[in-house]
N, C-alpha and C positions, 0 to 999 in steps of 0.2 A: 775498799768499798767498790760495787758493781754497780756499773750505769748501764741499763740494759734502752736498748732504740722501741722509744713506742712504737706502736702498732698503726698503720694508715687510719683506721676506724677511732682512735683514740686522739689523731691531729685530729680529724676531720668532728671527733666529739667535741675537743677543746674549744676550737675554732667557732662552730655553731653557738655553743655555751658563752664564747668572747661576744661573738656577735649579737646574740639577743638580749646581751645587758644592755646594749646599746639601746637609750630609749630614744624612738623617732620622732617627734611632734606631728600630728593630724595636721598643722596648718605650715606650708613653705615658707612666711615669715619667720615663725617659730626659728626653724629649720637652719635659715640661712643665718640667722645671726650665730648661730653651732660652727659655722664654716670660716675654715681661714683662709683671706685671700694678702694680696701683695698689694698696696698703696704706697705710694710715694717714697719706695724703697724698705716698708716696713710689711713686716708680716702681723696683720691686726684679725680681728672677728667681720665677719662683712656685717656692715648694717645698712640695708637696701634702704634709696631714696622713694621718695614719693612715686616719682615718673617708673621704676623699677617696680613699685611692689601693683601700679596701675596695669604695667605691661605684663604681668605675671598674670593677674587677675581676668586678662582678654586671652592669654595663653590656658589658661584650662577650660574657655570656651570655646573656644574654635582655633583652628590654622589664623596666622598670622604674615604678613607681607611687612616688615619693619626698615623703613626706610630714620636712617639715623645721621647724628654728626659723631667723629670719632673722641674716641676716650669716652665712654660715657657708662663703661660695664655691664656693656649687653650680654655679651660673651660671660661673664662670672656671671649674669643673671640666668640666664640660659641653662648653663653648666649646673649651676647647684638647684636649680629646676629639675632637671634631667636626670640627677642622681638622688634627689630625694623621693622622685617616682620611683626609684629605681630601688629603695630600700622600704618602697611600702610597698612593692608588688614583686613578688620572687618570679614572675613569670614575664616582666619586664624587657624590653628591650629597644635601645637607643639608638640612633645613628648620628654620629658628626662627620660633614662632609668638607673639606676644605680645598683651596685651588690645588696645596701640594701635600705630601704627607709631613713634611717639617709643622708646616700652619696647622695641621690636623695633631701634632704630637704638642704643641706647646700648648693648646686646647684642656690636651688629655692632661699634661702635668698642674695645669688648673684641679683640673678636678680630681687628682690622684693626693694633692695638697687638703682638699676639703678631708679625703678620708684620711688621711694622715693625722690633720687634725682633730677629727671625730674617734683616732684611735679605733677605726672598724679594719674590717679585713677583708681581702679581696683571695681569688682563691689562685688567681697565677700573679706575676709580676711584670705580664706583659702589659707594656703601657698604653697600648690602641688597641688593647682588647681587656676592660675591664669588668669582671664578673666580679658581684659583692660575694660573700658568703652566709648567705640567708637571704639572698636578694637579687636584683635584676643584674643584666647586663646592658654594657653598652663601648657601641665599635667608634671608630677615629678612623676614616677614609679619606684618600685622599678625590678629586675632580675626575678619576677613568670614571667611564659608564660602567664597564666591568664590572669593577670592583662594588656596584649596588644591586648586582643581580645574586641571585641563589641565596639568599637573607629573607624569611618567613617572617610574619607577625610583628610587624615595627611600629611600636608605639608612635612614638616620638622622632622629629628628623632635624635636623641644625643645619640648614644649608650656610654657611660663612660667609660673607663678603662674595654674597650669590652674583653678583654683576661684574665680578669680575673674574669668572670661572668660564672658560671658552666651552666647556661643554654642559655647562649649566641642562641646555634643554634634556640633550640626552641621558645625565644622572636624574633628572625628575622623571621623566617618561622610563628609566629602570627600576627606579624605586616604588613607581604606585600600584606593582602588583602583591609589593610587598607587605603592603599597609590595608590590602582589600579585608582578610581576614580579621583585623582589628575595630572595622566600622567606624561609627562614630567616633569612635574613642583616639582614633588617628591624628595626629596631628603635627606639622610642617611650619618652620617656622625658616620663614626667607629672608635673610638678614646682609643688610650691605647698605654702605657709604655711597649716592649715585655715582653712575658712570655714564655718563650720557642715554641719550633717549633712543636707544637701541636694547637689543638683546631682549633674552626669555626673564631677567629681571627687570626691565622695563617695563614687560607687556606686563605678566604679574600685578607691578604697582598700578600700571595706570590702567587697567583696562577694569571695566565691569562695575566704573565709581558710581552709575548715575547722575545726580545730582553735583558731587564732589568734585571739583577742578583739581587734581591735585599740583600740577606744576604751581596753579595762582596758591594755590593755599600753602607750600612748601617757600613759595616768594614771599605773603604776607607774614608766616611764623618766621623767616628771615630776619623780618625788615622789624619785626618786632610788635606788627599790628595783630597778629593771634598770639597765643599762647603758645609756649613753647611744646607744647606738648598736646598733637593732635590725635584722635580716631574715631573710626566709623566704620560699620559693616558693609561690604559691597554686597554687589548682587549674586555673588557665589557663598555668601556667608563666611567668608572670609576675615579676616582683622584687619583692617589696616591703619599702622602703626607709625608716627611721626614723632621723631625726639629728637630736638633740636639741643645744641650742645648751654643755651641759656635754662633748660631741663634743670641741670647740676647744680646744686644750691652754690658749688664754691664758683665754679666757672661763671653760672650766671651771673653773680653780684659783683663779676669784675670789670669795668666796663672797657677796660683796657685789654682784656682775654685776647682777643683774638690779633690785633700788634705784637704782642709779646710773644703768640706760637710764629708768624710770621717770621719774626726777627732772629727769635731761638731757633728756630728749626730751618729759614733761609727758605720757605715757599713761595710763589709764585701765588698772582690774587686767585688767576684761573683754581691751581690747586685748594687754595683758603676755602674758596667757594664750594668748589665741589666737597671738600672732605668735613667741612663746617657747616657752613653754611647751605646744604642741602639743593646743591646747583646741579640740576640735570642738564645743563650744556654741553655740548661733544667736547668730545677730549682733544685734544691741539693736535693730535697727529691725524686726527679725519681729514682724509680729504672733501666727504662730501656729506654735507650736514643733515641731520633727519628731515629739520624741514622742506631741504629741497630735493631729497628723496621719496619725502609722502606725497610732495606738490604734484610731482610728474605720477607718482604710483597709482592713475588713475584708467588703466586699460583692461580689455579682457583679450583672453586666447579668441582666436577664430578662427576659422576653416577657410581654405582657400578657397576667392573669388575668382573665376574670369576676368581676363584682363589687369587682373591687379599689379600692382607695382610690387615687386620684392625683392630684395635684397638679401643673400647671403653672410653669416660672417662663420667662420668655422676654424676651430682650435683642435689641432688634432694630439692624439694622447694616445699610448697605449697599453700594456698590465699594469704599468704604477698605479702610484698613489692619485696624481692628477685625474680631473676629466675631461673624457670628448667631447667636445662642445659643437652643434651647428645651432648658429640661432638665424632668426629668421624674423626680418624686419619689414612690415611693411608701407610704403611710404606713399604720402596724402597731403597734397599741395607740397610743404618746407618739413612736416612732418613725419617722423619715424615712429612707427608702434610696432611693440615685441608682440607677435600673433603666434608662435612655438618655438619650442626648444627641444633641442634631443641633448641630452643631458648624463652620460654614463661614463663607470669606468672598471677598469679590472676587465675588457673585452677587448677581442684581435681586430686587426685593421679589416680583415672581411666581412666581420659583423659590423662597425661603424660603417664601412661602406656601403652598405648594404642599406642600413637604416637611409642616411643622407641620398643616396640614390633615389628613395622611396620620397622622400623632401622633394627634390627636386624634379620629380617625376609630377608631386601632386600642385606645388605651386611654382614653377617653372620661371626661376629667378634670374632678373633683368642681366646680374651681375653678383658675381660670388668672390667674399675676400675671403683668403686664404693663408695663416701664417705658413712661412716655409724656413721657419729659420731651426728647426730642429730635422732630424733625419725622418722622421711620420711623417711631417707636413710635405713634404718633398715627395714621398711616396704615394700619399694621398693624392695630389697635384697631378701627378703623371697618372694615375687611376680614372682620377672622375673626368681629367681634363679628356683624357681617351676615349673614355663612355658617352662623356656628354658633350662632345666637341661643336657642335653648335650652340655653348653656352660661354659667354665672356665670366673667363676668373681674373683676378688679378691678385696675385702674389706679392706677401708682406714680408719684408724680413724686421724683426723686433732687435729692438737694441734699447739699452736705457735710456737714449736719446729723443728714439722715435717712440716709446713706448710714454713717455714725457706729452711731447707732441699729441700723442691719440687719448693722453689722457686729459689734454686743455680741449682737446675738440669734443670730448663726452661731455665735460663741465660746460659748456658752452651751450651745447645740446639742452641740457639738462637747466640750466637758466635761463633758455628762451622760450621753457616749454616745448622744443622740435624732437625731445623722445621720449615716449609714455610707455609705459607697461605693466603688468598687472600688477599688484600689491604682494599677491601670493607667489610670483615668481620667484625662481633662485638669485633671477638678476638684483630685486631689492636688499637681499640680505649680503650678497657679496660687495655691494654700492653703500651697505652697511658697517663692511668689515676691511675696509679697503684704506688703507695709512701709506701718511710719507712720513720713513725715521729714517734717520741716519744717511738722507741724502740721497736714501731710494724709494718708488712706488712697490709697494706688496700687500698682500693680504696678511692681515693678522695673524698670529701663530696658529696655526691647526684647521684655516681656514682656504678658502680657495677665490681665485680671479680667474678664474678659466671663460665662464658668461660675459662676466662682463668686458675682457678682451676680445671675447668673440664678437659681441656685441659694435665694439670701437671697429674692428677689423671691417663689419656689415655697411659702418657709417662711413667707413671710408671707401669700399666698392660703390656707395650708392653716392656719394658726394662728387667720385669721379666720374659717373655716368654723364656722359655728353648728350 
């Protein structure tokens, strides 16, 4: 007998032919109960809760901000969301975004499991790039900004456990030109456990509520005084989306639930809170809390006075990664307010010199701090000290010790109200992003302290001035 290899046009007949027996249901309840997911070690049919099939129902009206407790199958709600649009529209297109591409891959085998089970077919067997065959697509990213540019016409977007993606802001600001050509029809669905009252999923949730408190209301659905299950449209038309982990018919009817994750899993209350109980409190390794960074975050830029008091602090840096930093403090009675910053990097010590020359040219500071514990600052020192020699610098050398030290003196500053600065400066976000772990001060991964050293360096010329 002769087995002869079909013809590309004959798979690609079959396949279509496999495909369109496949009957899809008009409505995503339908839908999803067709889909097999993983529960309690078993591979069962998903049959969406209440709070799931309510959150579905706000997701085909608008963009959503879903602030949730963990375990509660957002993610499978999501996912077989995203892939039943994806078989009613062949021109279809998805994006999941997660912190890494491992998070983005276990995602994808979710929903690679639903078409397994639905017996459809996909036309590669790449697992972060899934195309159906008779139907849409959809991608599995990991948190680069990159990786969401040069992507046309995006329906649909799954940001992950959006608050705790360091570059959160800049994969949203890559993706929304990708989603212009879809219009209305677009829609983002921002999904994350809080993580303190920072970052571009913070603002997100809380901003633009009106009427809406959300912290109070995320505390009362806590404590058990709302419902577990909030929302309400903001003033961008937006969804926003509150599911609290007593949502779950089984979790909530246990009143013992949340002892038992404690005990089994070995967390911390802090933790309990945050990933449960819906706690936007900063994370333990903050050093410096939102509220006492929005307290002070009350100044504007200004242009240099006559006579004014100022103070330099200046971080010198040069082609790396880091930045140059001069900041420029100026001081009023006991207090320090940030009035400019020169803020750059990837530039030679002529051009930085050049700028700050032009600084101190326009506000002619009392006294200029200076690190000198790298080979720049050192060079910079013998530079400006030369040029501007009727101008007192004083010279910092940094050490984990002293850098200890300059960071009790900011915090001090920063609790008496003795330094303001504008909300929009880079100084708030790096006073945002700023941790002590493992027994050292740094910025967060992928983040930067360059300001606000500079900053400490400014408080410490202008503290020594006699």
């Amino acid at each position: 007998m002769i087995f002869l290899e079909p013809y590309p046009k004959q798979i690609k007949k079959y396949f279509k032919e496999k495909s369109s027996s496949l009957k899809i249901p008009d409505q995503w309840l339908e839908f999803a109960r067709l889909c097999k997911i993983r529960s309690a070690g078993s591979i069962i049919n998903f049959e969406p809760y209440d709070y799931q099939i309510k959150l579905v129902n706000t997701m085909l009206q608008r963009s959503c901000v879903i602030i949730k407790s963990r375990q509660l199958g957002i993610s499978e709600t999501i996912t077989s969301f995203m892939l039943w649009r994806a078989f009613k529209n062949p021109g279809y297109l998805g994006l999941v975004f997660s912190k890494t591409q491992t998070d983005s891959s276990l995602i994808a085998r979710r929903m690679r499991r639903m078409i397994d089970g639905l017996s459809a077919k996909t036309t590669t067997e790449n697992l972060c790039d899934i195309e159906l065959v008779g139907g849409g697509r959809i991608l599995f990213r990991n948190s680069k900004p990159e990786s969401a540019r040069g992507i046309e016409s995006v329906v649909d977007v799954f940001l992950d456990e959006l608050a705790f993606i360091d570059t959160a802001k800049e994969v949203y600001d890559a993706l929304a030109p990708s989603q212009q050509m879809v219009g209305a029809d677009a829609r983002v669905f921002a999904v994350s456990t809080p993580n303190g009252k920072d970052g571009f999923y913070w603002d997100l949730a809380s901003q633009s509520n009106g009427s809406y408190d959300l912290l109070n209301i995320c505390q009362q659905v806590s404590k058990g005084e709302l419902n577990p299950y909030q929302e309400w449209v903001d003033q961008g038309n937006w969804g926003k989306v509150i599911i609290h982990w007593r949502s779950h018919p089984v979790y909530g009817s246990d009143p013992d639930f949340l002892k038992k994750v404690e005990l089994n899993q070995k967390l911390s209350r802090n933790t309990i809170d945050q990933e449960y109980n819906l706690s936007f409190s900063d994370s333990s390794s903050s050093v410096f809390s939102t509220d006492l960074i929005l307290k002070n975050a009350i100044a504007k830029f200004e242009k240099p006075i006559q006579n004014g008091e100022y103070f330099f602090g200046i971080d010198a840096s040069g082609l790396g990664g880091d930045y140059a930093v001069c900041v420029v403090l100026k001081k009023e009675l006991e207090t320090y307010k940030l009035v400019e910053c020169h803020r750059e990097k990837n530039k030679n010590t002529e051009y930085h010199i050049q700028k700050i020359s032009e600084l101190i040219k326009n506000y002619n500071p009392i006294k200029i701090g200076l690190e000198t514990t790298g080979g720049y600052g050192q060079i910079w020192f013998e530079i400006l000290s030369k040029n501007f020699f009727q101008h007192t610098f004083k010279t910092i050398k940094t050490t984990q010790e002293s850098k200890k030290n300059g960071i009790d003196r900011l915090l001090i500053k920063l609790e008496t109200n003795k330094l303001i600065f504008p909300f929009d400066s880079f100084l708030t976000q790096e006073l945002r992003d700023f941790r002590f772990e493992n027994g050292k001060f740094s910025a967060s991964k992928n983040k930067h302290d360059d300001v606000l050293m500079a900053t400490i360096f400014a408080i410490i010329a202008g503290d020594s001035y006699d």
